[in-house]
VOZATI-179457 format. One record per residue (C-alpha): y, z, x; residue in three letters; residue number from 1. Coordinates in Angstrom, 1 decimal. Layout:
residues N
ZALUM        y        z        x   resn   resi
ZALUM        Y        Z        X    Ala    NUM
...
This chain:
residues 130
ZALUM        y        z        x   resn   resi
ZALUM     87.5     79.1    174.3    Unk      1
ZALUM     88.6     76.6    171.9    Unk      2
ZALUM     92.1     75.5    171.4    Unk      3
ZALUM     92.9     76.4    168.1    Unk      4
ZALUM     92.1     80.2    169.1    Unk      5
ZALUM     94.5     80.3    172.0    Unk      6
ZALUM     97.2     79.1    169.9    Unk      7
ZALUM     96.3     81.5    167.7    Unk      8
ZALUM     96.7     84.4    170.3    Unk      9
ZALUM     99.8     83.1    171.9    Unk     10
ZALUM    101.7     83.4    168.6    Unk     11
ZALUM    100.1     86.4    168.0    Unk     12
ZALUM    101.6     87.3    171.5    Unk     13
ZALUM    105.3     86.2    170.4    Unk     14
ZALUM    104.9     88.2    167.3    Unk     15
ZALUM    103.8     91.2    169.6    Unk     16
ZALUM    107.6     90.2    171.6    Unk     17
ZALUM    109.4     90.1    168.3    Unk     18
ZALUM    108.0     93.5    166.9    Unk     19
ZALUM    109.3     94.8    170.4    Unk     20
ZALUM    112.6     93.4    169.8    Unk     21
ZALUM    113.1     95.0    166.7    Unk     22
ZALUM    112.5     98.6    168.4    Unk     23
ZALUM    115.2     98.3    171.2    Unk     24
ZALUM    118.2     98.7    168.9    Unk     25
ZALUM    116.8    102.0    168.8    Unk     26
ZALUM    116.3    103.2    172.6    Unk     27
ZALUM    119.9    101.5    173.1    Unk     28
ZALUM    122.0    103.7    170.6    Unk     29
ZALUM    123.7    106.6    172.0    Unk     30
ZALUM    122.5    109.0    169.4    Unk     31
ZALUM    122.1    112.1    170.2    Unk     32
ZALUM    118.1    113.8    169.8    Unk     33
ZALUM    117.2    117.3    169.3    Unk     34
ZALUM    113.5    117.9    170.3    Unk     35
ZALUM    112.8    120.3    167.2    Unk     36
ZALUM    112.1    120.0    163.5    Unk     37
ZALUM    114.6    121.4    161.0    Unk     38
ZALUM    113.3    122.6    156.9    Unk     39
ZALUM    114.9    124.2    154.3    Unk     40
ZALUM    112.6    127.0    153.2    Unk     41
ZALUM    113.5    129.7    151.2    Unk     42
ZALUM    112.2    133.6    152.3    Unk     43
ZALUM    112.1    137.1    150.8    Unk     44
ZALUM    112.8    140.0    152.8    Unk     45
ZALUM    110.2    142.6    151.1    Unk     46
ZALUM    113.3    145.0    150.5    Unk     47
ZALUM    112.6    146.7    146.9    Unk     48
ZALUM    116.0    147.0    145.6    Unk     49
ZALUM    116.4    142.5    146.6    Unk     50
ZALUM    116.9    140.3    144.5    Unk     51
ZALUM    113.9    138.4    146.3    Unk     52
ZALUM    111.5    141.5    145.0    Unk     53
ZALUM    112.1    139.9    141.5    Unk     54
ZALUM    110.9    136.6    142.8    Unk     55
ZALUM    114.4    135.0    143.6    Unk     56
ZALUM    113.9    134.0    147.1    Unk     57
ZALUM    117.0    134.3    149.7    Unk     58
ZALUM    118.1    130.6    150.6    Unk     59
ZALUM    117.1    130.1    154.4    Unk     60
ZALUM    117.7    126.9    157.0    Unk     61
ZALUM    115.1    126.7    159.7    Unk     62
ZALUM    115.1    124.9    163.2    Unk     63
ZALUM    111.3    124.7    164.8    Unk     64
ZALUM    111.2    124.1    168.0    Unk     65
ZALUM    109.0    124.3    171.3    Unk     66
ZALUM    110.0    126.3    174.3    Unk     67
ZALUM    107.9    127.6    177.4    Unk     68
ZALUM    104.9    125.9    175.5    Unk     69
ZALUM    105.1    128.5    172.5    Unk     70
ZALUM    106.6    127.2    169.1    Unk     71
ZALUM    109.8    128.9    168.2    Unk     72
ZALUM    111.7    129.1    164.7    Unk     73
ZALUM    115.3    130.2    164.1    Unk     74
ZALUM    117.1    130.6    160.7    Unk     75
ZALUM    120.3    128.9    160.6    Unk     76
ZALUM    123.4    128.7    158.7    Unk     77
ZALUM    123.8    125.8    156.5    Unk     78
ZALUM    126.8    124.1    158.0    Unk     79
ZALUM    124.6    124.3    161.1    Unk     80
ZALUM    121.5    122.8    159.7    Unk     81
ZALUM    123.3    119.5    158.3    Unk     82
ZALUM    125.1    119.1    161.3    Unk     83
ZALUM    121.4    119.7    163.3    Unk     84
ZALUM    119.4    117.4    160.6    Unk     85
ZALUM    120.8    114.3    162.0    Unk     86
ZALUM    119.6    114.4    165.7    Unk     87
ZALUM    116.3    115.8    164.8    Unk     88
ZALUM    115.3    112.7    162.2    Unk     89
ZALUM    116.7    110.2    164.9    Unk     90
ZALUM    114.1    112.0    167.4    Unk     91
ZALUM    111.4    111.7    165.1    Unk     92
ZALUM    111.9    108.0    164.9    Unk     93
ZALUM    112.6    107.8    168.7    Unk     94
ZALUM    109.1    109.3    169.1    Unk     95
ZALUM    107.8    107.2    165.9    Unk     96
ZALUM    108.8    104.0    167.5    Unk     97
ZALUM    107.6    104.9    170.9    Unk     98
ZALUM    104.5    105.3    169.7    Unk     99
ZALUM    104.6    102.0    168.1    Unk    100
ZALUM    105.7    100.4    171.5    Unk    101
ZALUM    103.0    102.0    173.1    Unk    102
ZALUM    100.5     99.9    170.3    Unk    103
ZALUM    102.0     96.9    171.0    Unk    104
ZALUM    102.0     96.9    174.6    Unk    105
ZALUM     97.9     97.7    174.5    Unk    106
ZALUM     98.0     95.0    172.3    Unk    107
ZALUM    100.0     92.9    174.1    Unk    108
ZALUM     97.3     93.4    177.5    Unk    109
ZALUM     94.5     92.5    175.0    Unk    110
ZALUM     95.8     89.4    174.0    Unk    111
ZALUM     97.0     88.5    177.6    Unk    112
ZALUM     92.8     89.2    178.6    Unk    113
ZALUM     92.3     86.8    175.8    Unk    114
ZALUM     94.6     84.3    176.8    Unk    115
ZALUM     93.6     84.7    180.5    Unk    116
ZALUM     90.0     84.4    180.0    Unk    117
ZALUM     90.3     81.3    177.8    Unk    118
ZALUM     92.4     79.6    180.6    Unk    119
ZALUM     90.7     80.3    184.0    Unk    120
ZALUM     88.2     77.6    184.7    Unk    121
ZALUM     84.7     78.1    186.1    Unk    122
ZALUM     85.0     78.2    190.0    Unk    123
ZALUM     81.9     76.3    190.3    Unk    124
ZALUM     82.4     73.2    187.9    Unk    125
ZALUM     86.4     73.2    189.2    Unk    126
ZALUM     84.8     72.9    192.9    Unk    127
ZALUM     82.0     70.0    191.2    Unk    128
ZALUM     84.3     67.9    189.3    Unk    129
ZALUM     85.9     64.9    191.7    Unk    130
């Protein structure tokens, strides 16, 4: 391998490190996360004397969420909602970033392959040479 290409992967390997670095502020917080999703979505009931039967649609707060394997969704009350909204955006990074770390780190073994493979000498010529 020539030079010029292993320097080439050992600062790609540092800015691997770096990208790393940048997640960790996030796995270190004390933030609390709530596994679900939360939407404002607006319903009608089907009732013919509602408002919603004119096309004015009742105001609804909804948390998704898995349990037992089946998705679940619950309408909550507003003051619930924004104080829910928080935790479940900070999850959805959490997982976001995880998923980055998770590239970087099958990045990271490529590049070490690389780096590995340009280094190691030949057994035979290393046993050859005087």
């Amino acid at each position: 391998m020539i030079k010029h290409e292993l320097s080439h992967l050992r600062q790609r390997l540092q800015a691997i490190h770096a990208e790393m670095a940048r997640l960790l502020p996030l796995w270190l917080a004390r933030d609390p996360l709530l596994r679900a999703s939360v939407r404002y979505q607006p319903r009608t009931c089907g009732n013919p004397g509602c408002r919603c039967f004119r096309g004015e649609r009742h105001p609804a707060w909804v948390v998704q969420f898995s349990e037992g394997g089946r998705q679940r969704c619950r309408s909550v009350g507003r003051e619930k909602f924004e104080r829910l909204a928080r935790p479940a955006q900070t999850y959805r990074r959490w997982r976001a970033a995880r998923a980055q770390w998770n590239r970087l780190v099958r990045e990271a073994n490529a590049v070490l392959d690389a780096i590995e493979h340009g280094r190691t000498l030949d057994t035979e010529r290393a046993l050859e040479d005087p």
